[in-house]
C-alpha positions in Angstrom: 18.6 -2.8 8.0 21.1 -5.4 6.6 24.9 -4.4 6.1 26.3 -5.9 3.0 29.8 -6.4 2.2 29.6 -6.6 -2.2 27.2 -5.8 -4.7 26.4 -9.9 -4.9 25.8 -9.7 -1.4 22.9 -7.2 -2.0 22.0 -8.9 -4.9 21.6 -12.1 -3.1 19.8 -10.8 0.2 17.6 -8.7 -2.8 16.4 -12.2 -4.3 15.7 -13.9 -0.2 13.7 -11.2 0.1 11.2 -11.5 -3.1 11.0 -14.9 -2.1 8.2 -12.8 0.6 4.3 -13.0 0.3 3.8 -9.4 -1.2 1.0 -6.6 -0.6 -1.1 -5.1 1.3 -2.7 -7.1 4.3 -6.8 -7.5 3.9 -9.0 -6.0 6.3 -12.3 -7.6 6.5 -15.3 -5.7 7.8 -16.3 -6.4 11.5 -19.8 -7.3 10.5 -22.0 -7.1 7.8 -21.9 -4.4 5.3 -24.0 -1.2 5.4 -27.1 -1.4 3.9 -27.5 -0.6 -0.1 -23.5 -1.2 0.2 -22.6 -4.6 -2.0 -20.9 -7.7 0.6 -17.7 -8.7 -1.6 -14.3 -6.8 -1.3 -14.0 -6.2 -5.1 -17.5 -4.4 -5.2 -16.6 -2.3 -2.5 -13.3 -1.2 -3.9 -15.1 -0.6 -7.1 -17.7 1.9 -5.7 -15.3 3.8 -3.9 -13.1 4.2 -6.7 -15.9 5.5 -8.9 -17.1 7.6 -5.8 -13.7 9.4 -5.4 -13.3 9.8 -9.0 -16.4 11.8 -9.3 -16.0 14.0 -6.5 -12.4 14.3 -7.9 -13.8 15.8 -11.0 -16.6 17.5 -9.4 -13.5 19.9 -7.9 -11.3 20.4 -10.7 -14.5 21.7 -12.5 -15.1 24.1 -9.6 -11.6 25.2 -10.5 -11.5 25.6 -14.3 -10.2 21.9 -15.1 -11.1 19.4 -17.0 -9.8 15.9 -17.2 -9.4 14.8 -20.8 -6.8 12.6 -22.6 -5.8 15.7 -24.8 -2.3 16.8 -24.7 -1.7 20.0 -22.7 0.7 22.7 -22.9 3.6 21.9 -20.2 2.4 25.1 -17.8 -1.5 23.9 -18.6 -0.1 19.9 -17.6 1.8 21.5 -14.2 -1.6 23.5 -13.2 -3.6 20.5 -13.4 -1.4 18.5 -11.6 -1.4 21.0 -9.2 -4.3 21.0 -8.6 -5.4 17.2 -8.8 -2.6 16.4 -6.4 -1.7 19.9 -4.7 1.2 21.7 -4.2 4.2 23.5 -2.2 4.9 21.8 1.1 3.1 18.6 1.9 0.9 18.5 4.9 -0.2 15.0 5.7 2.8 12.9 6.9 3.1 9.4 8.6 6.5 8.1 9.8 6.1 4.0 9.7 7.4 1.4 12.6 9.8 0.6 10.0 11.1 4.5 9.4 9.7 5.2 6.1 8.0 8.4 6.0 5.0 8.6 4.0 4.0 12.0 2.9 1.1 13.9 0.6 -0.8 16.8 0.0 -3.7 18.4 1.4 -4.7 20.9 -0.8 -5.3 19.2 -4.1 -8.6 17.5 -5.7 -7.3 14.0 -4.9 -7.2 15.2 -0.8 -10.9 17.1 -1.3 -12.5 14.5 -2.6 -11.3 12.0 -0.2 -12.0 14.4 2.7 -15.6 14.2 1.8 -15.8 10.2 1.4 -14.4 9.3 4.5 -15.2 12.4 6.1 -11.2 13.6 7.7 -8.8 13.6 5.3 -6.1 13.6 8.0 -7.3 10.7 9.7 -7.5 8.1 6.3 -4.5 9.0 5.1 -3.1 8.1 8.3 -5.5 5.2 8.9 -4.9 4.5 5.6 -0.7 4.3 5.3 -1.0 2.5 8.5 -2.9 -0.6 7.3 -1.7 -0.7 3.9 2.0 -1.4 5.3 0.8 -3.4 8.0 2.9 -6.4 6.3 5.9 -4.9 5.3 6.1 -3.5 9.5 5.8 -7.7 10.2 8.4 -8.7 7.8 10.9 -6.1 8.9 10.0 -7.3 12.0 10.4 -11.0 11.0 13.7 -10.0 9.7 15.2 -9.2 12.9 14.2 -12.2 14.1 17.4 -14.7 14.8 16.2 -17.3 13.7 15.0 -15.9 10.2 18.4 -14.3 10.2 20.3 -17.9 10.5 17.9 -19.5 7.5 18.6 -16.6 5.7 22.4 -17.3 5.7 21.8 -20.8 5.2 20.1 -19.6 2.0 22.8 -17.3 1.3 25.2 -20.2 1.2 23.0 -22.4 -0.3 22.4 -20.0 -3.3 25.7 -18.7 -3.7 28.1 -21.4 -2.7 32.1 -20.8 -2.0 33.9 -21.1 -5.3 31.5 -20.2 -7.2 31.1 -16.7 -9.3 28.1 -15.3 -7.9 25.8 -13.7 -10.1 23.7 -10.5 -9.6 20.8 -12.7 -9.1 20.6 -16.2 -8.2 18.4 -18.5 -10.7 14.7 -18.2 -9.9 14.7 -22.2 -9.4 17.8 -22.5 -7.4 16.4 -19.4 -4.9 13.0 -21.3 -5.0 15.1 -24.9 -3.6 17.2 -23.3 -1.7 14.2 -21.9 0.4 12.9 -25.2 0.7 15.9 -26.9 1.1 17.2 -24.1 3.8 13.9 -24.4 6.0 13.9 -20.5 5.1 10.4 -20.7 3.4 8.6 -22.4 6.6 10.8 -20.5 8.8 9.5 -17.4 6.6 5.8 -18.7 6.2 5.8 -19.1 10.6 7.0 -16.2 11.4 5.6 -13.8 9.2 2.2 -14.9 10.0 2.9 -14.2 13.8 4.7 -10.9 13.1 1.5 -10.0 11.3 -1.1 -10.9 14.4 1.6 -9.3 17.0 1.1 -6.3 14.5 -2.1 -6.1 13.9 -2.6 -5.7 17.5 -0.3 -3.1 18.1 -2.1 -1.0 15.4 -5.5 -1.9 16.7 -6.4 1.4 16.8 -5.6 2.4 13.5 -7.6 -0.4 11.9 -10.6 0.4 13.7 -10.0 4.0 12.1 -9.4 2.1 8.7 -12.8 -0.3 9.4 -15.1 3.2 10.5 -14.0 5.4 7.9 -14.1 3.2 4.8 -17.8 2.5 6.4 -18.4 5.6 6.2 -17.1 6.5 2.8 -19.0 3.2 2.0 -22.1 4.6 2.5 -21.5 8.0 1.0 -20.7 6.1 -2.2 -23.8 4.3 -2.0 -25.6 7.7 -1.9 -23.7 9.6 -4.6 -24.1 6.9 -6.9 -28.2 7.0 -6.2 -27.9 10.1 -7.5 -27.0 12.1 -10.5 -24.9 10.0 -12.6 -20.9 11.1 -12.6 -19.5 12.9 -14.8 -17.5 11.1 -17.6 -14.1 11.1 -18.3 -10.8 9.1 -17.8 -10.2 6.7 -14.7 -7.9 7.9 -11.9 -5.5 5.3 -11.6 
């Protein structure tokens, strides 16, 4: 982790740092998709979503709930959260390359459901936690770097230039030239990209994890949606 010295300091290594391609790095399937399961990304997502929200309210029936847009009574609001997400102590926990600790429950509707989509609840969620920060573990990683570290206080410089008042935030346009201008965006753009195949390959284990379970859950979509039709009610977001 950076040290700063001043709040403009944090300010200005806040703004370098959403100059970053942002989200979650894609994982394509290894070959074609299971059969009845549809072949874009978007479909996919789709039909899990609607597979986990149905099993989701599936169990909090089994357990007295319903999920409806009415308002609820603060103790009636805490019990369904309880049991849509769980409670107490959380069981599942994944400590990230980058130290961030990821935590959740086990014992809620949200953790059922998914248990029976992708078949070990335990396993996703770390499979899961794993992939989706597979690009913030390469640009922490690209931050370390030397080189990224000297463009960045070229930027720095650049952005916030001695005898100047420097503001909280630099302008959005002088950031966005002083990337360019600092050889921080293609320094950036290089190494990021080969951060993300060192990481990738480091993790190999847990994206084959990630590529067999959401199979799986794939196909068990495929079959709860052939049957009975799900229940209605509001989307999980």
């Amino acid at each position: 982790m950076l040290r700063t010295t001043s709040n403009a300091r944090c300010a200005l290594l806040a703004a370098a740092a959403s100059l970053l391609l942002a989200g979650c790095t894609t994982v394509g399937p290894d070959g074609p998709a299971p059969p009845g399961v549809p072949a874009s990304r978007a479909a996919q997502d789709q039909l899990l979503k609607a597979a986990e929200h149905r099993l989701v309210v599936d169990c909090l029936d089994a357990r007295g709930f319903t999920l409806t847009a009415r308002p609820r009574a603060p103790d009636e609001d805490r019990a369904l959260q309880a049991a849509l997400f769980g409670a107490g102590p959380r069981e599942l926990s994944v400590t990230l390359a980058t130290g961030a600790t990821v935590t959740a429950h086990e014992d809620g509707c949200l953790a059922t459901a998914r248990h029976r989509l992708y078949g070990d609840q335990r396993r996703w969620f770390r499979a899961q936690v794993t992939v989706d920060n597979l690009r913030v573990e390469a640009q922490a990683r690209m931050r370390a770097d030397p080189v990224h570290r000297a463009a960045l206080a070229r930027w720095t410089r650049c952005a916030s230039p001695p005898g100047r008042t420097r503001t909280d935030r630099p302008d959005p346009a002088v950031a966005a030239r002083c990337a360019r201008e600092t050889g921080l965006e293609g320094v950036r753009a290089r190494l990021e990209a080969a951060e993300l195949v060192t990481v990738r390959a480091l993790r190999r284990d847990e994206l084959t994890t990630y590529r067999q379970l959401r199979d799986r859950a794939l196909r068990r979509a495929v079959e709860l949606s052939a049957s009975t039709h799900p229940q209605k009610g509001p989307t999980l977001s």
